[in-house]
C-alpha positions in Angstrom: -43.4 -11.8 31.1 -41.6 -9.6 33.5 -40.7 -10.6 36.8 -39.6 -7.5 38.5 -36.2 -6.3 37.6 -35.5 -9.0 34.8 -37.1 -10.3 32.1 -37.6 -14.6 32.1 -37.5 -16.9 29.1 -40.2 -19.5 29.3 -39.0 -22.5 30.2 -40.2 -24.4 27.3 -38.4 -22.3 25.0 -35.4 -23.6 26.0 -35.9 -26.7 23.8 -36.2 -24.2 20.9 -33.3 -22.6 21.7 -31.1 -25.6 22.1 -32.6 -26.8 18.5 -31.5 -22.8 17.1 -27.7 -23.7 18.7 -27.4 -27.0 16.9 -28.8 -25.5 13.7 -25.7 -22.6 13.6 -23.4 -24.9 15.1 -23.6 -27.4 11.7 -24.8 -24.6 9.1 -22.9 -24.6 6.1 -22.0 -22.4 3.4 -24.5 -22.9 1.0 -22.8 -23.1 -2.7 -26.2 -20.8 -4.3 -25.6 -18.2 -2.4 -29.3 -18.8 -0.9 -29.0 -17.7 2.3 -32.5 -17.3 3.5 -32.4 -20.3 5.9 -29.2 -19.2 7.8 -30.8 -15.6 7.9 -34.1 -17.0 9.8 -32.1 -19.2 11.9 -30.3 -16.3 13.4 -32.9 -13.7 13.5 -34.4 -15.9 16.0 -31.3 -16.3 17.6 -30.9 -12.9 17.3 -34.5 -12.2 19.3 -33.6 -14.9 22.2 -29.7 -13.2 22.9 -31.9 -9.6 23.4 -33.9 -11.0 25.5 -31.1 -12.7 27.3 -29.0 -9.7 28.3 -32.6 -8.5 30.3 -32.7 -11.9 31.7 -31.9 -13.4 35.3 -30.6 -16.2 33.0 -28.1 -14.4 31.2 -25.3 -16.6 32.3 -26.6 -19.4 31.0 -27.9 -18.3 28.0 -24.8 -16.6 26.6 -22.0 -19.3 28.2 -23.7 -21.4 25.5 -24.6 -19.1 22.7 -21.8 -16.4 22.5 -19.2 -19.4 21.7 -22.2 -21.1 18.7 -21.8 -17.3 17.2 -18.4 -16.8 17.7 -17.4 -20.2 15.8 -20.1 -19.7 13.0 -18.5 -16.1 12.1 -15.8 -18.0 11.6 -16.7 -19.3 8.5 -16.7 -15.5 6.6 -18.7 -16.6 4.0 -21.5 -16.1 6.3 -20.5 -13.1 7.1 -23.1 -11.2 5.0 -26.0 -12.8 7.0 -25.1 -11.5 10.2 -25.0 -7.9 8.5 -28.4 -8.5 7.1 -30.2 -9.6 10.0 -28.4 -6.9 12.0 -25.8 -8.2 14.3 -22.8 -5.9 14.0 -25.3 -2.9 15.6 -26.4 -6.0 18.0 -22.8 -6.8 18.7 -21.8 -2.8 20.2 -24.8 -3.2 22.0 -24.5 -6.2 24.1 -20.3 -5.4 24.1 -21.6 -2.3 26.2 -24.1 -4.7 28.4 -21.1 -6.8 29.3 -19.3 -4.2 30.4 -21.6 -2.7 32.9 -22.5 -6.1 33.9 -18.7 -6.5 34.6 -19.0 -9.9 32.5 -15.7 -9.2 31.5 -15.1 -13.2 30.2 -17.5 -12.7 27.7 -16.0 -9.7 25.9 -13.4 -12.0 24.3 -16.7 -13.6 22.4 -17.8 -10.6 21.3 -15.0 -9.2 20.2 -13.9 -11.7 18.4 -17.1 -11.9 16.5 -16.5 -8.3 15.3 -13.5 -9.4 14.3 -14.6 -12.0 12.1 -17.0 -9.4 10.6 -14.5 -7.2 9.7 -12.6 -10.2 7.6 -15.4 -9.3 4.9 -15.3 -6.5 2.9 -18.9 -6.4 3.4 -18.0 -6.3 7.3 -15.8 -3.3 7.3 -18.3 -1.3 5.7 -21.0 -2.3 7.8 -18.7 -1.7 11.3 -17.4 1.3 9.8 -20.9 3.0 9.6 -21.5 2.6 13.3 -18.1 4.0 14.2 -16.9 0.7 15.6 -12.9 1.5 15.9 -14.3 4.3 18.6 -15.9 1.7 20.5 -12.8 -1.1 20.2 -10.3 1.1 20.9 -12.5 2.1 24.4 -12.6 -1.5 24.9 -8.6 -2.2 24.4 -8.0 0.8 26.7 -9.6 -0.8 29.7 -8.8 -4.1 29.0 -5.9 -6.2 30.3 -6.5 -9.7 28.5 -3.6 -10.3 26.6 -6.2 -12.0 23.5 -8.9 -9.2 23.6 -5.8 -6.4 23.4 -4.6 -8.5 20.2 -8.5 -8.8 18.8 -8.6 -5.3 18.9 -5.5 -4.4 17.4 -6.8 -6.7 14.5 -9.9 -5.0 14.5 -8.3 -1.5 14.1 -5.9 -2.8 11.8 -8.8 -3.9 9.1 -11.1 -1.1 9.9 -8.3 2.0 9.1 -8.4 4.1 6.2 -5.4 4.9 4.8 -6.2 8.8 6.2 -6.8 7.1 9.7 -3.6 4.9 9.5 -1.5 8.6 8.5 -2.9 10.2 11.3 -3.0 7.7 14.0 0.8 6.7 13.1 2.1 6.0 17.0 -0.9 3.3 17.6 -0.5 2.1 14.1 3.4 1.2 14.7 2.6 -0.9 17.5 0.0 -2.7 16.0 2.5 -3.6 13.7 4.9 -4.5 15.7 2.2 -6.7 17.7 1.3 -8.4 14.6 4.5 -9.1 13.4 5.9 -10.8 16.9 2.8 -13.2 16.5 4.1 -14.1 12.9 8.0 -14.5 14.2 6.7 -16.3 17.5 4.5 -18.6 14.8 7.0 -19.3 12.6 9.5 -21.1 15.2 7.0 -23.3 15.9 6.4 -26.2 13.3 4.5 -28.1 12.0 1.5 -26.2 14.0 2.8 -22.5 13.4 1.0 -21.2 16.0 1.6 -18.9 19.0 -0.9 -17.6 22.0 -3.7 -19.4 20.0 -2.9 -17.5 16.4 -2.4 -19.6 13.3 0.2 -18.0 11.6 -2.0 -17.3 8.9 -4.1 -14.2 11.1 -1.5 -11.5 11.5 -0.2 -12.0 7.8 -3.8 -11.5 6.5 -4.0 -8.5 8.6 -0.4 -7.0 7.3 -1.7 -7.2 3.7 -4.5 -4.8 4.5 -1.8 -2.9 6.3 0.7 -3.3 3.5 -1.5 -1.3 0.8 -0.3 1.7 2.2 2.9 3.0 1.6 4.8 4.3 4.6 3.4 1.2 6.7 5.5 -0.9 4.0 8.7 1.0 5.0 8.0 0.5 8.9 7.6 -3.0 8.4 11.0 -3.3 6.3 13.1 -0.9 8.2 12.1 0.6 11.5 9.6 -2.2 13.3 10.9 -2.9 16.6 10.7 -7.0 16.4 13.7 -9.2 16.4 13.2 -11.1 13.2 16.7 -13.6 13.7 17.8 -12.6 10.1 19.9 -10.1 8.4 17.0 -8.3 7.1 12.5 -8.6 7.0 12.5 -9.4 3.6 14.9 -12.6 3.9 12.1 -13.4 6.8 8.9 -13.6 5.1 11.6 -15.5 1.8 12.7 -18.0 4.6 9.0 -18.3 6.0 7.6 -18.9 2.7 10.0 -21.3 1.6 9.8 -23.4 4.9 6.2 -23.5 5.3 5.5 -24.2 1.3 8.2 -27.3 1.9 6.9 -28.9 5.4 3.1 -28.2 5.3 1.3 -31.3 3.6 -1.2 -30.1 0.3 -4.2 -31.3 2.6 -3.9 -28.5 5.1 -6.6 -25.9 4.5 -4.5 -23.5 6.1 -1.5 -23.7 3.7 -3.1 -21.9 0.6 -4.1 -18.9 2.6 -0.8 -18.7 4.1 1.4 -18.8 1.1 -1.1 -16.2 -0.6 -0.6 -14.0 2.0 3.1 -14.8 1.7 3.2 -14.3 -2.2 0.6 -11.1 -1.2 3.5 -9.1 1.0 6.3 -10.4 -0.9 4.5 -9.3 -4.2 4.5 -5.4 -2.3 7.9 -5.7 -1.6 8.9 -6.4 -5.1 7.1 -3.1 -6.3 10.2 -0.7 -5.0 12.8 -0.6 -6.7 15.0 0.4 -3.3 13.6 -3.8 -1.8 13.1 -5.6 -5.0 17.2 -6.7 -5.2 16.8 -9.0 -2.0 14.0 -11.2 -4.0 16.1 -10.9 -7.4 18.9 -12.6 -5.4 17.8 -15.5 -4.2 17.6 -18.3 -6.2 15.9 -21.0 -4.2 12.8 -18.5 -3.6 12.5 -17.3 -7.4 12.5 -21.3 -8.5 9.7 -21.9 -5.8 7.5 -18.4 -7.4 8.1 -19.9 -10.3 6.4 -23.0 -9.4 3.9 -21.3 -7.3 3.0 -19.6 -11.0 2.1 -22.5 -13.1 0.5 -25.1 -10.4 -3.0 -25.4 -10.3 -4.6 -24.3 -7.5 -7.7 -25.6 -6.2 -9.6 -23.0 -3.6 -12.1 -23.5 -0.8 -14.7 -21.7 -2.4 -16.8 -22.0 0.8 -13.9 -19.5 3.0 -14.8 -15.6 1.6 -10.9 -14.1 0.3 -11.1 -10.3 1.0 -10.6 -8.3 -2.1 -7.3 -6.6 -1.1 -5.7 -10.5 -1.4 -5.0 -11.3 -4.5 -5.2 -14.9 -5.4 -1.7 -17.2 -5.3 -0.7 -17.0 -8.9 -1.5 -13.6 -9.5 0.9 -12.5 -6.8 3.5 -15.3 -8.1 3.2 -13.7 -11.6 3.3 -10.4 -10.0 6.4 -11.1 -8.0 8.0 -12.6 -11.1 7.5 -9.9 -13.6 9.2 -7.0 -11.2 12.4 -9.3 -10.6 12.5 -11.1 -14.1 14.7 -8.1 -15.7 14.1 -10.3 -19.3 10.3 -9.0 -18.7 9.2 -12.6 -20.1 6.5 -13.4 -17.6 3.3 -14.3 -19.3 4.1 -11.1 -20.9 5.0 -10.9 -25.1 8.2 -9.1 -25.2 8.1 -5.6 -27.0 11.3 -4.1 -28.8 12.0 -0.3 -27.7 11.3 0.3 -31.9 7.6 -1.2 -31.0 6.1 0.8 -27.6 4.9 3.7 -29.2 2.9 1.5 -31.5 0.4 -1.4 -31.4 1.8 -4.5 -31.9 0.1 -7.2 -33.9 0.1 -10.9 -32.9 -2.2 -13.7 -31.9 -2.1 -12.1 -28.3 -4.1 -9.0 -29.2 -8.0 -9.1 -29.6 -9.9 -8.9 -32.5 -11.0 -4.9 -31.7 -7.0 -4.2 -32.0 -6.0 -6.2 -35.2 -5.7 -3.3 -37.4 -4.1 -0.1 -38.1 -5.3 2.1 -35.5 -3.5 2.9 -32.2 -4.2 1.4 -28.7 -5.4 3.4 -25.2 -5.6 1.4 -22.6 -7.2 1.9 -19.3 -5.8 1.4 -15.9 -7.7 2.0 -12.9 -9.3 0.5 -9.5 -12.7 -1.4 -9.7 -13.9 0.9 -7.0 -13.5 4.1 -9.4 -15.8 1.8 -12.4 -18.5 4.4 -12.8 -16.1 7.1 -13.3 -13.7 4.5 -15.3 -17.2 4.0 -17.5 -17.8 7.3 -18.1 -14.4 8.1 -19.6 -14.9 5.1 -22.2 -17.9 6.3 -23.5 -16.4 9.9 -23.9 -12.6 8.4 -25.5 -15.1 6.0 -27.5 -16.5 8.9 -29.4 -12.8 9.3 -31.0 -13.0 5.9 -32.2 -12.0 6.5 -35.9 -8.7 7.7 -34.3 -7.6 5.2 -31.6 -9.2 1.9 -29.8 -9.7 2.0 -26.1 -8.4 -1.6 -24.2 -10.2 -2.0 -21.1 -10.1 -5.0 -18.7 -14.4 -5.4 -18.7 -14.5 -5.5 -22.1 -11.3 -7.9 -23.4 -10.8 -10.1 -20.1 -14.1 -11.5 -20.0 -12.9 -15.0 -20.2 -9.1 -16.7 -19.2 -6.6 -15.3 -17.4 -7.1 -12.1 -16.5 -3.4 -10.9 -15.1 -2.1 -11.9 -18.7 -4.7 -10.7 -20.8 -4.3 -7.0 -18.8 -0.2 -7.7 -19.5 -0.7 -8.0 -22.8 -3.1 -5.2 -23.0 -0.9 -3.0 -21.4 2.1 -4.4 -24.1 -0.1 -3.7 -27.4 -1.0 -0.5 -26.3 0.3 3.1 -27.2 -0.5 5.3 -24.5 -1.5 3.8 -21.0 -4.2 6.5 -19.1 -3.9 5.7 -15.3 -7.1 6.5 -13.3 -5.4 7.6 -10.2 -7.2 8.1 -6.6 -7.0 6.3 -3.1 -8.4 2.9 -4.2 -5.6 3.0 -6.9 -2.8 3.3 -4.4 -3.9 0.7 -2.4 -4.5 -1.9 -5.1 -1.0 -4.3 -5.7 -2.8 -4.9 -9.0 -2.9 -1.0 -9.9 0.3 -0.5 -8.8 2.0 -3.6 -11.0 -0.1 -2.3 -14.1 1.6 1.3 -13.3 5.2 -0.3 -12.8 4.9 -2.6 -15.4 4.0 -0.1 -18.3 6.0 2.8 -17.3 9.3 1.1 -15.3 9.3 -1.6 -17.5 7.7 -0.9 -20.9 8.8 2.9 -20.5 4.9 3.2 -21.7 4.2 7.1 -22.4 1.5 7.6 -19.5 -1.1 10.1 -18.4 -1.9 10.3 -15.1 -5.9 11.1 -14.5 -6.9 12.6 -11.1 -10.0 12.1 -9.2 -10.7 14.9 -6.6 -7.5 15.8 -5.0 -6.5 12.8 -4.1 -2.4 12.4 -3.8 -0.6 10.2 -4.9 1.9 8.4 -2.0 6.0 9.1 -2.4 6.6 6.0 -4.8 3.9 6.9 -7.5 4.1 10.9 -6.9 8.1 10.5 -7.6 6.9 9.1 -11.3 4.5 11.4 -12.0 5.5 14.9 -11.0 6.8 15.9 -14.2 3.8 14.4 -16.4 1.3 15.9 -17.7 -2.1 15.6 -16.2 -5.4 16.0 -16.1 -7.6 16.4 -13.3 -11.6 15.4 -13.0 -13.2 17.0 -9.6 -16.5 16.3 -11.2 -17.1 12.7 -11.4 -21.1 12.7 -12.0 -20.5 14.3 -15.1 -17.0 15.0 -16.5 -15.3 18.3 -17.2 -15.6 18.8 -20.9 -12.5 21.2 -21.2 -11.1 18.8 -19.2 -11.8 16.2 -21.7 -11.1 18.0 -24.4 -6.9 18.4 -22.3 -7.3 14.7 -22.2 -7.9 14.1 -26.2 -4.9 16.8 -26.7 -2.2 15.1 -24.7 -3.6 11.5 -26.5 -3.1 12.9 -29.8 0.6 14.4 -28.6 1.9 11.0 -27.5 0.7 9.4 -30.6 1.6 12.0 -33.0 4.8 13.1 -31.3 4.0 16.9 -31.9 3.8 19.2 -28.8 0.1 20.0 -27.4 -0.7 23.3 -25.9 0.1 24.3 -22.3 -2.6 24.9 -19.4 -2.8 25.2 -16.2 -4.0 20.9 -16.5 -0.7 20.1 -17.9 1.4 21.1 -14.9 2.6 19.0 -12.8 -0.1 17.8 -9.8 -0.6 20.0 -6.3 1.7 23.2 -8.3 -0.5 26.2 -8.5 -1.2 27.6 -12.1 1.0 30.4 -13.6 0.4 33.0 -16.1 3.7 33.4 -18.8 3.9 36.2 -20.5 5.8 36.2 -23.8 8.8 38.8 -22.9 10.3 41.5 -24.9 13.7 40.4 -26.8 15.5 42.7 -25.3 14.2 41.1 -22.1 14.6 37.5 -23.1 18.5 38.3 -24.2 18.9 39.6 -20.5 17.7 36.6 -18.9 20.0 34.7 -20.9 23.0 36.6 -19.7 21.9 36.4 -16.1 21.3 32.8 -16.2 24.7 31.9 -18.6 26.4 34.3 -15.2 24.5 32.2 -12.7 26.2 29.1 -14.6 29.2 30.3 -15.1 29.3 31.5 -11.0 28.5 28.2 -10.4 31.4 26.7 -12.7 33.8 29.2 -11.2 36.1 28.7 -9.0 38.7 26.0 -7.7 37.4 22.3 -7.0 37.7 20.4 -4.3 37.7 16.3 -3.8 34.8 16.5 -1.7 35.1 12.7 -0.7 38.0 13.8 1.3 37.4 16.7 3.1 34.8 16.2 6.3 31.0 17.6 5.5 31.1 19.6 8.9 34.2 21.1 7.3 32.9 22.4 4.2 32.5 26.2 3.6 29.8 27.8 1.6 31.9 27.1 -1.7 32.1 23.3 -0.8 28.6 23.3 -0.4 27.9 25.1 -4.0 30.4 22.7 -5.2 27.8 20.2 -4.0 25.0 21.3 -5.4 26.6 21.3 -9.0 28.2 18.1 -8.9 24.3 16.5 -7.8 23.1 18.7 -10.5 20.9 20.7 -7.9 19.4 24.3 -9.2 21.6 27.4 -8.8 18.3 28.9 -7.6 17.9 26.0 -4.5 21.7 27.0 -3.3 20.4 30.5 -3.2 17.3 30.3 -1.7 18.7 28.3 1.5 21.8 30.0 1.7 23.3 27.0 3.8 26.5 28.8 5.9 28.4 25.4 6.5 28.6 21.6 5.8 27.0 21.5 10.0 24.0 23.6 8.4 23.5 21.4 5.4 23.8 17.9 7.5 21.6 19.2 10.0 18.4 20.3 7.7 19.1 16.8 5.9 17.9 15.3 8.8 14.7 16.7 8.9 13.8 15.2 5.6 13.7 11.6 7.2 10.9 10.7 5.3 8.5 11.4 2.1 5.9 12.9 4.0 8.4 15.4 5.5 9.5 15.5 2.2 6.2 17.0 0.7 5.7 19.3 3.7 9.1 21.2 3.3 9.0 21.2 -0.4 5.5 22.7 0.0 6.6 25.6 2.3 9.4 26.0 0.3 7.6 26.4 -2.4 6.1 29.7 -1.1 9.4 31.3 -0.4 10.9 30.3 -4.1 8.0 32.1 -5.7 8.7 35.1 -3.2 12.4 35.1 -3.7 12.0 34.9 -7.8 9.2 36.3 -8.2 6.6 33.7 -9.5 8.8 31.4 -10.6 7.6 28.1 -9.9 9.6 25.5 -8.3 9.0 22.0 -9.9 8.9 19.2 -7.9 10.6 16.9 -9.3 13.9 19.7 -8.3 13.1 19.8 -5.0 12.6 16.1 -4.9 16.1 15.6 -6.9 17.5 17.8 -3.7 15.8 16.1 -1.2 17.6 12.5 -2.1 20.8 14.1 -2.9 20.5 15.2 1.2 19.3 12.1 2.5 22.0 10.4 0.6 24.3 12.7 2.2 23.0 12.3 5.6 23.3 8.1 4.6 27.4 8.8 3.8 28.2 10.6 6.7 26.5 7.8 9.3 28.4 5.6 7.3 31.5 7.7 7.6 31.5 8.3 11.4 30.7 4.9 11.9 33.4 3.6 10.2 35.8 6.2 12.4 34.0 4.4 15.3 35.6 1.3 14.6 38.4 2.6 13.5 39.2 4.3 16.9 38.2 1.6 18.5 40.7 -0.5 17.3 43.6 1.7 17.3 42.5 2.5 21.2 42.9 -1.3 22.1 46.0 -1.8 20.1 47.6 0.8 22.5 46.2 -0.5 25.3 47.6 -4.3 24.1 51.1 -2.2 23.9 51.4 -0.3 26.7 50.5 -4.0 28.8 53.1 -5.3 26.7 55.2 -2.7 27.8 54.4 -2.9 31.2 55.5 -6.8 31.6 58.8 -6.3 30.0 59.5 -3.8 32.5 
């Protein structure tokens, strides 16, 4: 019925409604996955809610029914039937009826129902489609409740891509920072750990998601601006693992999830080399990983665990193997004599107990039908090597120790690189483990033109590579590079060049074989070049000031950091004031790649198609920020030092003073 500007609800369907509330309010998560009840139960809800927002009743009907939803999203196991019967689309809708209705108290309900969709995997994908971050950031712009702001920060947080985080850097930092001053204000506040009506547990979740990107790791670590109340963020999360692991009782549901996500960031942490020493250190917190690794853990199988957390032991074995410099975590130790060849033991499955070489596999679950299609072309060279691939030798136990081993008994590890790869924590230990560890010989595979972040592209910009742009149906030559560089690794004989086995994101060059005459006079020019930069008086560097160095200091420099003749040239740096100054505006990796791309262009100008490799420019990149890192340290030091010497005269000349 319509009853001039609003729709009514009859009255006796407010019995039916009230018998729809109590059946969400203590609906559980069904254990057979048959969710047909739940789906009819709040399709009908569903049909009543639309009708309120027409309704002169609306206050009524949504003071009761916006909290009933809000509490069973909670549970994210249902998560998957409110995408089915259509809520996230439901939820922008009536989020936009609130707000012309100026019902700004209920936005809070709404909100925080989209952010318990997008705790699902299944959620993010469904928000994403209807461009929900648009909407949420609209909201948080026009919003001043400190709990919606927070929501929607959360929301943002989950719903990123790691292209969105890049661009969107300035927003991303302070949801950062907001999530981490939750997690500080929580932590000072046993046994609850709660602050502004956040468990502890929220903002740590949402930092994991964060955390699978690179850069976002290094803000957290070195430039968030939160006071954290200890000498660096790593010893935080240590000390908040260790004193929530010791005070909270086994019987909290809330203490697994916590320590996961714990174990989850500290497991990142320990992936780089440059934050890894912190965890290696502390003695009390790798007793307590230890522990973590080898109790048996019993989960809530009804609460859904998002796919970029990795379960508790995992992350403890994780954590343990980058630390443990013995290597002895649930992994078979392998002799330097025994990496380039399988290794037989009890540990290895049937398909590798005989003579034939290992390949193994490494790559994200998302990048499966591509992963698939490689196995069936490698399979076809099965008389020369066996393929190890988690699907077909995990399929049963643990599977962390099973892939360990894998990687261990294998000759050649092929790395199916792309997005999902650099966000994985699992990827990324199977990368560190085989080739920082195992010093594995490993071939990096490319999917489109993805690129690989700072840590991963400083591993692999002198390997060889091939790249797939066609993942319906694989590049046969491409294949055919593939099988080449296989059969090079295991035979130790040197496989042709192409343009596929230079380094990635270099353009292709064409060498021509030259003249002897021609190849003698490069020899001479480059033996003059090395014996220019040999020439000469040295200098202790470590004493003379950098903005004091002339042009022969600085080519001192470059030789002692073993730094291209050609680099020194191309820059033609004037001063030590010149060379400090362009350090500084490689502050990061991403600045990094920009300059190394632009300087790419002029190198190939200068020297006429000579390429510059980009492990060289990297090399010279570190050497400058290590540079820049000496000299802060230097004038700082001079700080102090004048400082002191100032008030020692001023304590004299008083002195004076009163014995005059």
């Amino acid at each position: 019925m319509n009853n001039g500007k609003y729709a009514t609800i009859e009255a006796g369907d407010h019995q039916k409604f009230s018998s729809l509330l109590q059946k969400l309010t203590y609906s559980e998560v069904p254990s057979n996955d048959d969710l047909q009840e739940h789906e009819h139960v709040l399709q009908s809800t569903l049909d009543y809610v639309n009708t309120a927002f027409e309704s002169s009743e609306y206050s009524y009907l949504t003071n009761h029914i916006l909290p009933t939803l809000l509490n069973y999203s909670d549970r994210t196991g249902l998560v998957p039937c409110l995408i089915k019967t259509d809520y996230p689309k439901a939820l922008l809708k009536w989020l936009s009826a609130i707000s012309k209705q100026g019902q700004s108290e209920d936005v809070r309900y709404i909100v925080g129902m989209i952010y318990n969709i997008s705790r699902h995997d299944d959620g993010i994908q469904a928000l994403n489609s209807l461009d929900t971050t648009d909407r949420i950031k609209e909201i948080q712009s026009h919003n001043n409740d400190q709990e919606v702001n927070i929501l929607c920060s959360m929301i943002i947080a989950l719903l990123s891509t790691s292209e969105q985080i890049k661009n969107d850097r300035k927003r991303m930092n302070n949801i950062l920072d907001q999530l981490l001053q939750i997690v500080v204000d929580a932590s000072k506040r046993p046994p609850r750990y709660q602050a502004g009506g956040w468990h502890i547990s929220e903002p740590l979740i949402v930092l994991i998601r964060l955390i699978c990107y690179e850069r976002t790791l290094d803000y957290i670590l070195q430039h968030a601006q939160v006071e954290f109340g200890t000498s660096s963020t790593t010893e935080f999360f240590i000390n908040i693992l260790l004193k929530f692991h010791k005070e909270i009782s086994e019987d909290d549901r809330l203490k697994l999830s916590t320590c996961t996500a714990l174990c989850n960031i500290l497991w990142s942490i320990s992936l780089r080399p440059q934050y890894k020493q912190e965890l290696q250190e502390n003695e009390e917190f790798k007793m307590l990983i230890e522990k973590i690794a080898t109790d048996k853990v019993i989960t809530n199988s009804a609460q859904y665990v998002p796919k970029y957390i990795e379960n508790i032991q995992k992350a403890a074995d994780g954590i343990l193997c980058n630390i443990n410099d013995n290597n002895q975590v649930n992994i078979p130790s392998v002799t330097e004599d025994e990496r380039r060849k399988p290794v037989v033991s009890a540990l290895i499955p049937s398909t590798l107990t005989n003579n034939k070489p290992s390949i193994m596999i490494s790559y994200a679950h998302n990048d499966n039908n591509i992963c698939t299609q490689l196995y069936n072309e490698l399979a076809k060279h099965n008389q020369q090597f066996d393929i190890w691939i988690d699907w077909k030798n995990s399929k049963t136990g643990y599977l962390w120790g099973k892939i360990a081993d894998g990687i261990a008994n294998s000759s050649v590890i092929l790395c199916l690189l792309s997005n999902k790869y650099y966000e994985s924590k699992s990827c990324q230990q199977e990368f560190v483990y085989a080739h920082d560890h195992l010093k594995k010989p490993v071939i990096p595979i490319y999917i489109f033109d993805d690129k690989p972040p700072g840590w991963l592209a400083i591993h692999t910009c002198i390997m060889k590579y091939v790249r797939f742009r066609n993942i319906k149906q694989l590049e046969q030559d491409k294949l055919k590079d593939l099988i080449e560089m296989i059969e090079e690794n295991l035979s130790g004989t040197s496989a042709k060049t192409n343009e596929n086995l230079l380094p990635p994101h270099s353009a292709p060059v064409h060498h021509e074989l030259l003249p002897v005459a021609q190849k003698l006079k490069e020899e001479v020019k480059l033996n003059a070049s090395n014996k220019e930069m040999n020439s000469g008086p040295k200098t202790d560097l470590s004493r003379k000031s950098i903005e004091h160095w002339d042009k022969s200091d600085i080519k001192q420099w470059f030789q002692e950091n073993k730094i291209s003749i050609d680099l020194y040239k191309l820059y033609q740096f004037e001063d030590g004031t010149q060379l400090l100054s362009y350090a500084t505006s490689l502050s990061n990796d991403e600045k990094i790649e920009l300059h190394r791309q632009i300087y790419s262009d002029e190198f190939a100008e200068m020297y006429r198609g000579k390429r510059l490799l980009p492990h060289q420019f990297t090399a010279f990149a570190y050497a400058l920020r290590k540079l820049s890192s000496e000299q802060v340290k230097t004038e700082m030091k001079q700080t102090v030092n004048h400082s002191a010497i100032k008030k020692t005269a001023e304590t004299n000349k008083s002195q004076m003073c009163e014995i005059l």
